[in-house]
N, C-alpha and C positions, 0 to 999 in steps of 0.2 A: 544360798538360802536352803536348797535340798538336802546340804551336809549341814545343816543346824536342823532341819525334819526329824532325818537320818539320826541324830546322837539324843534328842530327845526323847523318839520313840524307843531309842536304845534303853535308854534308862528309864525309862517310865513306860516302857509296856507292859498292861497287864491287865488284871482286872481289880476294882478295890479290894485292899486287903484281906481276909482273914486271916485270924490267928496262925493257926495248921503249926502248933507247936514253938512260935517264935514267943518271946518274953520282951517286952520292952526296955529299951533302955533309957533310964529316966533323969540322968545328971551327965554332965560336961565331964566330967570325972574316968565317969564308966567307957563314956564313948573314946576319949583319948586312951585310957587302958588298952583298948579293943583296938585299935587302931594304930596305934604306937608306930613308929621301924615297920608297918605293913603294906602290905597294897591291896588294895580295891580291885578285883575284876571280874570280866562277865566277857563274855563273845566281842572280841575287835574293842575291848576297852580295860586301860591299865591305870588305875590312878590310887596318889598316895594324899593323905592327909593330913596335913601336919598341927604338933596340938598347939603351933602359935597360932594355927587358923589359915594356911596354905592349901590350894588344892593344886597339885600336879599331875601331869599324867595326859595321854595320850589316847584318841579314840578313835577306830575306823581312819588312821592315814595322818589326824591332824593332832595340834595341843591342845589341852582341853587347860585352862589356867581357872583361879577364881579364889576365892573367899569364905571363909564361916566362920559362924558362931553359935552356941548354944544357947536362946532364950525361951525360956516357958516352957521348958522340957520339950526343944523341939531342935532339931538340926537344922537351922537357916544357912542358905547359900546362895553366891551369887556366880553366877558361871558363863564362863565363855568357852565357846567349841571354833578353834579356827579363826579368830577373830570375831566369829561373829556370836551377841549378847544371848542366851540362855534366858537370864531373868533370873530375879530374888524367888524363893521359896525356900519356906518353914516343911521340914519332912520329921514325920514320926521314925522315928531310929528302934529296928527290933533287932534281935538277933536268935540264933537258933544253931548251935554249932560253929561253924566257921561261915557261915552266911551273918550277912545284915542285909535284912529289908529296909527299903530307905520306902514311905511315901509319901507323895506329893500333896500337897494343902494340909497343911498337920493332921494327917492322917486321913483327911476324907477322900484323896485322891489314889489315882494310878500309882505300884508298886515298880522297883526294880531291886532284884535282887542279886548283889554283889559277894564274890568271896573273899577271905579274905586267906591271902600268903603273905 
């Protein structure tokens, strides 16, 4: 239970969004562009996602596996760290460079921000 604390504060630490120069990304489209043949990462976390809607990738020691889809102009996911469940969430998708901010509760939540190689 401490390594599923551990991988959500991972990703979701922060404080609610501001802009600070990111642009949204607003179609399924745009976000698989962006993401294509890439990976995802941040401190102790590597993940790829794939545009059939695969997440892969590894966090702090464990697998981190799970699910998306883009509805409502929003990145929904379902995720697992470790075996143990994460939970469904809709995240607003920005980007800014080679960063995408992902945050949590379509937008009104805690941010994490990933790079992308």
């Amino acid at each position: 239970m401490l390594r599923s604390v551990m991988i959500v504060a991972a990703l979701g630490m922060g404080t609610p969004a501001l802009s600070e120069g990111f642009d949204a990304v607003e179609s399924r489209e745009a976000f698989v562009d962006l993401v294509d043949g890439r990976t995802l990462s941040r401190f102790g976390i590597r993940l790829t996602v794939s545009p059939e809607g695969d997440i892969q990738g590894r966090a702090f020691g464990s697998d981190v596996t799970g699910a998306w889809d883009w509805n409502g102009g929003y990145f929904c996911r379902d995720l697992f760290h470790g075996g143990d469940e994460l939970g469904f969430n809709c995240q607003l998708v920005q980007v800014r460079g080679d960063t995408l901010r992902f945050t949590s509760d379509r937008g009104a939540g805690i941010y994490a921000d990933l790079r992308l190689r």
